[in-house]
N, CA, C and O of each residue as an XYZ file, in Angstrom:
528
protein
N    -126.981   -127.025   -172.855
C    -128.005   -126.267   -173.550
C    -127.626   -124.793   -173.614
O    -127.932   -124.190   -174.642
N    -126.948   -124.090   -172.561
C    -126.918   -122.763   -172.856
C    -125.730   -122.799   -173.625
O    -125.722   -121.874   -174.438
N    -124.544   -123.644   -173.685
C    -123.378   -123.536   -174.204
C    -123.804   -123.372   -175.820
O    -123.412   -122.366   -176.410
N    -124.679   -124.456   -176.587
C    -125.669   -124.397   -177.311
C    -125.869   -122.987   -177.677
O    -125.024   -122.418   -178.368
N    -127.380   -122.120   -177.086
C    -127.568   -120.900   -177.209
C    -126.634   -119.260   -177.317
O    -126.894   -118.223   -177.927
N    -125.278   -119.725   -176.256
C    -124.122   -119.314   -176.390
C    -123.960   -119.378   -177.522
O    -124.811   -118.642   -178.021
N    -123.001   -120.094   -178.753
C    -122.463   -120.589   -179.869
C    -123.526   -120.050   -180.588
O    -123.150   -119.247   -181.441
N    -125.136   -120.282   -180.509
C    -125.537   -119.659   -182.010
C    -125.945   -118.385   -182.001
O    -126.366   -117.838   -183.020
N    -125.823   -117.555   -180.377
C    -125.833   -116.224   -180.419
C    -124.871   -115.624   -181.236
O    -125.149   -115.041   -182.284
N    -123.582   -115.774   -180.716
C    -122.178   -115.503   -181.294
C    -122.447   -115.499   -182.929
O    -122.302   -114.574   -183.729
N    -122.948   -117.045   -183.168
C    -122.874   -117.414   -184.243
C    -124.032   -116.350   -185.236
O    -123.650   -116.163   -186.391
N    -125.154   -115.788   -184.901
C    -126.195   -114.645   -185.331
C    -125.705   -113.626   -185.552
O    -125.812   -113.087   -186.654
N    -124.964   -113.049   -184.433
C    -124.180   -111.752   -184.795
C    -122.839   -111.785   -185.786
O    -122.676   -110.922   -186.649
N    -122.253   -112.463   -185.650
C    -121.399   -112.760   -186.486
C    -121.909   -112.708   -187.986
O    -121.406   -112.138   -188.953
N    -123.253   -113.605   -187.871
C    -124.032   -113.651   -189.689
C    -124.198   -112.210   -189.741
O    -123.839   -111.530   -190.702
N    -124.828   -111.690   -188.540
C    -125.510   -110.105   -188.652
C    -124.465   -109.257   -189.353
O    -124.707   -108.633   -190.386
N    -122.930   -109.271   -188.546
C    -122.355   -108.703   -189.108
C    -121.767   -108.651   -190.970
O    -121.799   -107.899   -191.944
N    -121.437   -109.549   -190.699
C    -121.168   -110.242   -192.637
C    -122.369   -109.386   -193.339
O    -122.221   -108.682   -194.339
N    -123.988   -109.649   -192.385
C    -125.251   -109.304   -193.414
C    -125.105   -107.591   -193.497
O    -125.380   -106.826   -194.421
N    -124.798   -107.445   -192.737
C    -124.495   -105.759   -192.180
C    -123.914   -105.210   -193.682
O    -124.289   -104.127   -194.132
N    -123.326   -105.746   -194.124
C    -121.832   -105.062   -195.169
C    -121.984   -105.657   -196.461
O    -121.941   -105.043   -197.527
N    -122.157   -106.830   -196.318
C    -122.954   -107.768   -197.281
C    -124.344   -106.741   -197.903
O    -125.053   -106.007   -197.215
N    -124.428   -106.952   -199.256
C    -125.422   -106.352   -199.635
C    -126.489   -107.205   -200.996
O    -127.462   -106.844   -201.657
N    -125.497   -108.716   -200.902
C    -126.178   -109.436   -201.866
C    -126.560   -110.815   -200.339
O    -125.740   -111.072   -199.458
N    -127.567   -111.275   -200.420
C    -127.627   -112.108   -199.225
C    -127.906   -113.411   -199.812
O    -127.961   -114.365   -199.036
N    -128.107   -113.624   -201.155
C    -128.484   -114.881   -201.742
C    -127.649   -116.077   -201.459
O    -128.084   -117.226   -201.389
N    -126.258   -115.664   -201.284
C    -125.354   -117.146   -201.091
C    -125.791   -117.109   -199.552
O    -125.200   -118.021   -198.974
N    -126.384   -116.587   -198.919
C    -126.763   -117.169   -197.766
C    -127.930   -118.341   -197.645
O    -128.579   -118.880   -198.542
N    -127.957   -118.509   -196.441
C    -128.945   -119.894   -196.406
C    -129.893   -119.925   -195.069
O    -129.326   -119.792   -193.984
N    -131.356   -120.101   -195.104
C    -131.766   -120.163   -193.301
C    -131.924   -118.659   -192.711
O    -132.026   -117.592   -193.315
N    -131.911   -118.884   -191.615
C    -131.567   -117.614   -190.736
C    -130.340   -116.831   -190.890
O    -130.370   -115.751   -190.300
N    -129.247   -117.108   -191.545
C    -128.028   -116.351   -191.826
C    -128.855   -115.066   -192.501
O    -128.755   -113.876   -192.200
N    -129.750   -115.725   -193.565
C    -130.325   -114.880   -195.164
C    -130.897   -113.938   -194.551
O    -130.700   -112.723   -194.547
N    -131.899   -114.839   -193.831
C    -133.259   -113.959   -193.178
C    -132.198   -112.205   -192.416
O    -132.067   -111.043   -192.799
N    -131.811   -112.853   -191.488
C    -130.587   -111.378   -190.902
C    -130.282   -110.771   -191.862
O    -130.568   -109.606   -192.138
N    -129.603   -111.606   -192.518
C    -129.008   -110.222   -193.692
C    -129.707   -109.652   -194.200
O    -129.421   -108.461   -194.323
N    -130.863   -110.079   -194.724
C    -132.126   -109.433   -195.544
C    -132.225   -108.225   -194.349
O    -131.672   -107.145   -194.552
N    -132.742   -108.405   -193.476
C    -133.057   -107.724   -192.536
C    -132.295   -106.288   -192.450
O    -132.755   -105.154   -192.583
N    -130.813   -106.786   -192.148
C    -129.705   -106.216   -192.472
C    -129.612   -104.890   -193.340
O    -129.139   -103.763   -193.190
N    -130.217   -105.502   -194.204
C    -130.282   -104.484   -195.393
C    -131.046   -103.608   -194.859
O    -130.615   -102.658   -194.204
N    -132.112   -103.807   -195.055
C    -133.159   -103.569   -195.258
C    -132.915   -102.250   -193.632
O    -132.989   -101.045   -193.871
N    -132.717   -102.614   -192.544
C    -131.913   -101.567   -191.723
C    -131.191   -100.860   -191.823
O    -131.070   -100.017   -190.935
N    -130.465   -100.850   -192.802
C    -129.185    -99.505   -193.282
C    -130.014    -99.041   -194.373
O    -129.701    -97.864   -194.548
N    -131.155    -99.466   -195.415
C    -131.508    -98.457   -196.236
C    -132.634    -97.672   -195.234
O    -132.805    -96.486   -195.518
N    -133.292    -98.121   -194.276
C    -134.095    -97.167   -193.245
C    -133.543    -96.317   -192.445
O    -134.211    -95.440   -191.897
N    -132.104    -96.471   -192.245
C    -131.005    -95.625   -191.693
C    -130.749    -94.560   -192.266
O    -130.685    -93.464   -191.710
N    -130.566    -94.797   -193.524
C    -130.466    -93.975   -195.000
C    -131.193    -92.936   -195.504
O    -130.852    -91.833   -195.929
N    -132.343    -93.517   -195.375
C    -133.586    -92.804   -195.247
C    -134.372    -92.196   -194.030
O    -135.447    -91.607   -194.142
N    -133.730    -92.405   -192.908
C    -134.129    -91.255   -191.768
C    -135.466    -91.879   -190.922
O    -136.020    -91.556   -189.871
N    -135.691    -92.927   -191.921
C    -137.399    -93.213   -191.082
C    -137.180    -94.262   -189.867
O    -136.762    -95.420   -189.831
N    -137.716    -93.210   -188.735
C    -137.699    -94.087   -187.047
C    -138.487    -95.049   -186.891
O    -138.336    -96.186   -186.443
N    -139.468    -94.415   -187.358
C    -140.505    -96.062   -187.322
C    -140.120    -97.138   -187.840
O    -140.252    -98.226   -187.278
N    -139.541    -96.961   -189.092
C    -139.165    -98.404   -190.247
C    -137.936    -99.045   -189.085
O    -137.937   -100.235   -188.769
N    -137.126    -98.243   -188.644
C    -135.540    -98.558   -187.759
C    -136.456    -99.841   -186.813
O    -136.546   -101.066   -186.888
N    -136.925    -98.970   -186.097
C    -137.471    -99.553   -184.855
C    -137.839   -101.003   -185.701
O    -137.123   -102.004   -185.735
N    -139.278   -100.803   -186.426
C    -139.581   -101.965   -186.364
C    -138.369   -102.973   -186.899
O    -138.370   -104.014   -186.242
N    -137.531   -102.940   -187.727
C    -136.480   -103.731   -188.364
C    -135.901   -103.872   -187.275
O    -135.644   -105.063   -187.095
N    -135.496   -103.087   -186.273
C    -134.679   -103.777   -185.349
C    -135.315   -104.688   -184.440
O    -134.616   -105.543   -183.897
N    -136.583   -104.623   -184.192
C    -137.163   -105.317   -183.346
C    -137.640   -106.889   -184.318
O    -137.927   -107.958   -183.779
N    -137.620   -106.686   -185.508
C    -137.606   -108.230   -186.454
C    -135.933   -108.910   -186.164
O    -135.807   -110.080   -185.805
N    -134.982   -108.189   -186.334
C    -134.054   -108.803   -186.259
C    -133.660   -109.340   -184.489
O    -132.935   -110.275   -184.150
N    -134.253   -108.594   -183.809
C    -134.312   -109.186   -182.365
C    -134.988   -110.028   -182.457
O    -134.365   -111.050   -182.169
N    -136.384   -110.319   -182.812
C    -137.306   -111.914   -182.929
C    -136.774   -112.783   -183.703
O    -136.933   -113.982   -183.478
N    -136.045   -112.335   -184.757
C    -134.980   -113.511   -185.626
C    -134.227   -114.049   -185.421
O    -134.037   -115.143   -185.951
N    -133.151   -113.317   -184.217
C    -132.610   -114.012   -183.551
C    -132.829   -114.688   -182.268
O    -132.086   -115.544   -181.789
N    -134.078   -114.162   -181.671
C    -134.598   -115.333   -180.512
C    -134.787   -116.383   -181.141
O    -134.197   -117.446   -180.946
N    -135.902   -116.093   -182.210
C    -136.589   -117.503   -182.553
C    -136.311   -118.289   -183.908
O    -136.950   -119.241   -184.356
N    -135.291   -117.709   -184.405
C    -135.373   -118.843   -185.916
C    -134.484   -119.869   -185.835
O    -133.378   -120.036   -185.320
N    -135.427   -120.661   -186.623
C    -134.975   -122.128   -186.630
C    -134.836   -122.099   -188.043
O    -134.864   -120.958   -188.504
N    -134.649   -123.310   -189.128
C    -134.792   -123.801   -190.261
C    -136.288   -124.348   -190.759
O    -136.864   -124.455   -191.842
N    -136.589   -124.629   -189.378
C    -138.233   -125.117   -189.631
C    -138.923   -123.703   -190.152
O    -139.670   -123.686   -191.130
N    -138.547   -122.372   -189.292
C    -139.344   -121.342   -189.388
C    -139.324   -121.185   -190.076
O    -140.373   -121.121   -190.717
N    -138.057   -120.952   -190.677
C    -137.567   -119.901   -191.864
C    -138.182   -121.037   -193.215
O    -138.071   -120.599   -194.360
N    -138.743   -122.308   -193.046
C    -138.962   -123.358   -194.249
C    -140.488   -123.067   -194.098
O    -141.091   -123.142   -195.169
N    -141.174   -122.782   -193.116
C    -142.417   -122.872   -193.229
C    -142.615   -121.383   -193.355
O    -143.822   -121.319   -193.121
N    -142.098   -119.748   -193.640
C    -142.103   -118.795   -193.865
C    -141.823   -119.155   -195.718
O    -142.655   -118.650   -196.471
N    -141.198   -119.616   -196.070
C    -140.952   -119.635   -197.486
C    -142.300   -120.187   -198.010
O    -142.961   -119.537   -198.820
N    -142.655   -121.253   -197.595
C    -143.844   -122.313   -198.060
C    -145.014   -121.209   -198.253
O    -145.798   -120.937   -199.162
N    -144.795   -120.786   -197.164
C    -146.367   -119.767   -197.282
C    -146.413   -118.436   -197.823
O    -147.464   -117.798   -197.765
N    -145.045   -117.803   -198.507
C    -144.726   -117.374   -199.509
C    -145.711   -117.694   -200.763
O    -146.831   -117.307   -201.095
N    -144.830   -118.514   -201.250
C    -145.095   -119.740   -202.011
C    -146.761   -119.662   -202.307
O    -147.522   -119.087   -203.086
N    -146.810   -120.313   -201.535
C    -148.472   -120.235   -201.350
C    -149.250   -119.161   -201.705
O    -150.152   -119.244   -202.538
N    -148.882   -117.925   -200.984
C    -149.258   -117.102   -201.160
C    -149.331   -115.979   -202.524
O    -150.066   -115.002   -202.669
N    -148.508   -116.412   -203.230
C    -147.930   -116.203   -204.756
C    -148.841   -117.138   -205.566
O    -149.674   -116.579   -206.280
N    -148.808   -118.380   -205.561
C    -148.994   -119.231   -206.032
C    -150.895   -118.496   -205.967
O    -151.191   -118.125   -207.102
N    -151.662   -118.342   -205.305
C    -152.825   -118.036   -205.508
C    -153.156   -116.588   -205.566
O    -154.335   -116.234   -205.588
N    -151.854   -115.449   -205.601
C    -152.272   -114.613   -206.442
C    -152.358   -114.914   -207.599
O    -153.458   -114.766   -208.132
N    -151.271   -115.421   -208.361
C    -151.485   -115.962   -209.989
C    -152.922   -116.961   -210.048
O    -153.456   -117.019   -211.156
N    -153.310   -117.432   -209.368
C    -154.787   -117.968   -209.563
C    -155.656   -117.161   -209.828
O    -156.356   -117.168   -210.840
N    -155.687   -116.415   -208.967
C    -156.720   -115.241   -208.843
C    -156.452   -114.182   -210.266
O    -157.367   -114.082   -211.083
N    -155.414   -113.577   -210.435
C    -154.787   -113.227   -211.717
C    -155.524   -114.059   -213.078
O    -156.190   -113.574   -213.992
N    -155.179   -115.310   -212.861
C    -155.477   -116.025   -214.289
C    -157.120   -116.358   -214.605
O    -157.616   -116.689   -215.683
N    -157.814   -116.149   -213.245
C    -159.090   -115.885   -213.211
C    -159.921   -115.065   -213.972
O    -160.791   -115.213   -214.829
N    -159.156   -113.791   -213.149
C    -159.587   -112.561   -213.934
C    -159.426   -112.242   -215.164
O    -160.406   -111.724   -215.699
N    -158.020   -112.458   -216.108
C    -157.705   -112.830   -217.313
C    -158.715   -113.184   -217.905
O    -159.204   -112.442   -218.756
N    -159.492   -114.870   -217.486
C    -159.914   -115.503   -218.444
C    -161.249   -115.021   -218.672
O    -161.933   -115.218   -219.677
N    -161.628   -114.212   -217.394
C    -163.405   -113.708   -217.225
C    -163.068   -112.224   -217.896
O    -163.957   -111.372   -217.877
N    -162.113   -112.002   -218.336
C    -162.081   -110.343   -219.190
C    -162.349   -110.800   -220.460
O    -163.256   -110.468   -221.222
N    -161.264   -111.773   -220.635
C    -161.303   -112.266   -222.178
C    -162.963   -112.655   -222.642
O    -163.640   -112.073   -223.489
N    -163.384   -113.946   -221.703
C    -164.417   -114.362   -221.977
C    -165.793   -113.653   -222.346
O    -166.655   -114.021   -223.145
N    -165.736   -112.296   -221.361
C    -166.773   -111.125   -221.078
C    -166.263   -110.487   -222.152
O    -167.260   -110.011   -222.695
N    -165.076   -110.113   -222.948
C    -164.527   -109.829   -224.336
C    -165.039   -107.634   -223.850
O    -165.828   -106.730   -224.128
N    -163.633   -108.041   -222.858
C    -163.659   -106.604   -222.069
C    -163.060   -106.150   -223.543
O    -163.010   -106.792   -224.592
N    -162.612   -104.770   -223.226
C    -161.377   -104.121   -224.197
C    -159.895   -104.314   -224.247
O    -159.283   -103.816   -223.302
N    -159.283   -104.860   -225.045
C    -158.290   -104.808   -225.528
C    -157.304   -104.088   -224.371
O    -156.286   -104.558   -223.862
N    -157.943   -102.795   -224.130
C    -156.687   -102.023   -222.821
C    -157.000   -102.760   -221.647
O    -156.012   -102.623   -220.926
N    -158.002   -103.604   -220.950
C    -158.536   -103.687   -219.875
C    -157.924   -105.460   -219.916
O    -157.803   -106.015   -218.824
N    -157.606   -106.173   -221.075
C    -157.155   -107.300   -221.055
C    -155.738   -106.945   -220.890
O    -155.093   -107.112   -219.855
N    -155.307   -106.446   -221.985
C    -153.583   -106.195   -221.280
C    -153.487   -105.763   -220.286
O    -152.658   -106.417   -219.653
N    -154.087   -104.568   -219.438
C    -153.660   -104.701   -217.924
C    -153.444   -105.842   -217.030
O    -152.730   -106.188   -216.089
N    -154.760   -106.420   -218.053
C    -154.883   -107.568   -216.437
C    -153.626   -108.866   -216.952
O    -152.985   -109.336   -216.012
N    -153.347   -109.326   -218.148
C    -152.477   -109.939   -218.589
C    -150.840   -109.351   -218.042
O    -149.892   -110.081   -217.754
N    -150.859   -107.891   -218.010
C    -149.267   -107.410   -217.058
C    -149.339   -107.728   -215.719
O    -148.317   -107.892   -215.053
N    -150.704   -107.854   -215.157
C    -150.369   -108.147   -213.810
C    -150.098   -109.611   -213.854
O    -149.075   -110.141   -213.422
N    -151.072   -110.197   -214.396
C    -150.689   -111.848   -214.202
C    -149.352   -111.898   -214.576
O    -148.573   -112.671   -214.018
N    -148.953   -111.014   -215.626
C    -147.032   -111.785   -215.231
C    -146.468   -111.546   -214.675
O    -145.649   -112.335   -214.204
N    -146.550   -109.900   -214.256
C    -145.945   -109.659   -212.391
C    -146.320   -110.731   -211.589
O    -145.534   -111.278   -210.815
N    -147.386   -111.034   -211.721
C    -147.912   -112.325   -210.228
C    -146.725   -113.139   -210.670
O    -145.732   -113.162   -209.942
N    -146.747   -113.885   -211.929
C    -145.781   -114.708   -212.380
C    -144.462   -114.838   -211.853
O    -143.913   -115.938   -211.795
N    -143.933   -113.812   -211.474
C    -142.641   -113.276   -211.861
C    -142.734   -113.028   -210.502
O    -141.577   -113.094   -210.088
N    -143.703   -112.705   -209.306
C    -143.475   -112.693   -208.436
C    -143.007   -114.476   -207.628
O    -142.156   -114.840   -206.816
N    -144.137   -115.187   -208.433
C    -143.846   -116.730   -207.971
C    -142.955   -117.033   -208.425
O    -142.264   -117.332   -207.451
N    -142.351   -117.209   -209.323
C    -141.272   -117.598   -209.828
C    -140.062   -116.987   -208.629
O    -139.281   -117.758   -208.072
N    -140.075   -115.981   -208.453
C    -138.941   -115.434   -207.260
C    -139.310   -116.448   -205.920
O    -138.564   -117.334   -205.504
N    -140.560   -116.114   -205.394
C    -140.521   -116.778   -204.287
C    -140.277   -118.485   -204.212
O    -140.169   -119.187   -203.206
N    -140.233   -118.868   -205.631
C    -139.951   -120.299   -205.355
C    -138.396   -120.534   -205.532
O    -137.896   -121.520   -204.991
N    -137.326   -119.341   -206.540
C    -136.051   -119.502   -206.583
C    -135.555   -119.352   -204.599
O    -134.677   -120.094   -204.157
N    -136.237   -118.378   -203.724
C    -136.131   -118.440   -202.898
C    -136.652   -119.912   -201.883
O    -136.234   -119.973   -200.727
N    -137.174   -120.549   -202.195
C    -137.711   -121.708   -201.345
C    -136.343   -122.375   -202.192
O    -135.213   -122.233   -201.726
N    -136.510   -122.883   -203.078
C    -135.082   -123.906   -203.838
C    -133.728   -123.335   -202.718
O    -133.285   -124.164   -201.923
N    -133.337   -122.385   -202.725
C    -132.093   -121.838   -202.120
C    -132.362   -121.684   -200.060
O    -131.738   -120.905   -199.340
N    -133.136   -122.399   -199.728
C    -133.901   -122.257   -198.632
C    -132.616   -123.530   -197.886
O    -132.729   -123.910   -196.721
């Protein structure tokens, strides 16, 4: 078992590193992605000077590598997902009660740009669950 924990420590930092330098993380997969995302996301807070953002990113990529599994990282996507999935509800709601209430013309296209941002947000989070 520790020989185990051994091998996928090694094996984390090793992703970390690749994610480190790496700046596209998509051909990754699992917890490799998740790090690298992370990754990033730590050198542009580096970049930008902010201690708080450091800290907390470093302390995600320390819980990422205690605890991720494939389960996590599958049930973190799902609820993505989910969570997308009923902003565009809520979005297409509002849409239909502007239209219906026969708001103005400017007050329907707003709400019609957000519903396709929502769109466009689900649509990402599910290319991300597919590549999961």
């Amino acid at each position: 078992m520790k020989l185990k924990t051994k091998v996928l420590s090694i094996a984390f930092f090793a992703f970390s590193i690749v994610g480190f330098s790496q700046s596209n993380c998509t051909t990754l997969k699992g917890c490799e992605r998740k790090l690298c995302e992370l990754n990033t996301k730590l050198t542009a807070a580096k970049k930008a000077g902010n201690q708080n953002q450091i800290k907390g990113v470093e302390d995600a990529i320390a819980q990422t590598k205690k605890n991720c599994t494939t389960k996590t990282v599958n049930k973190d996507l799902d609820k993505k997902v989910k969570e997308k999935q009923q902003k565009v509800n809520e979005r297409t709601a509002d849409l239909n009660e502007a239209i219906k209430d026969k708001e103005s013309k400017e007050k329907i296209d707003k709400k019609r740009k957000k519903l396709n941002e929502a769109k466009a947000d689900l649509n990402k989070a599910l290319a991300e669950q597919k590549t999961k």
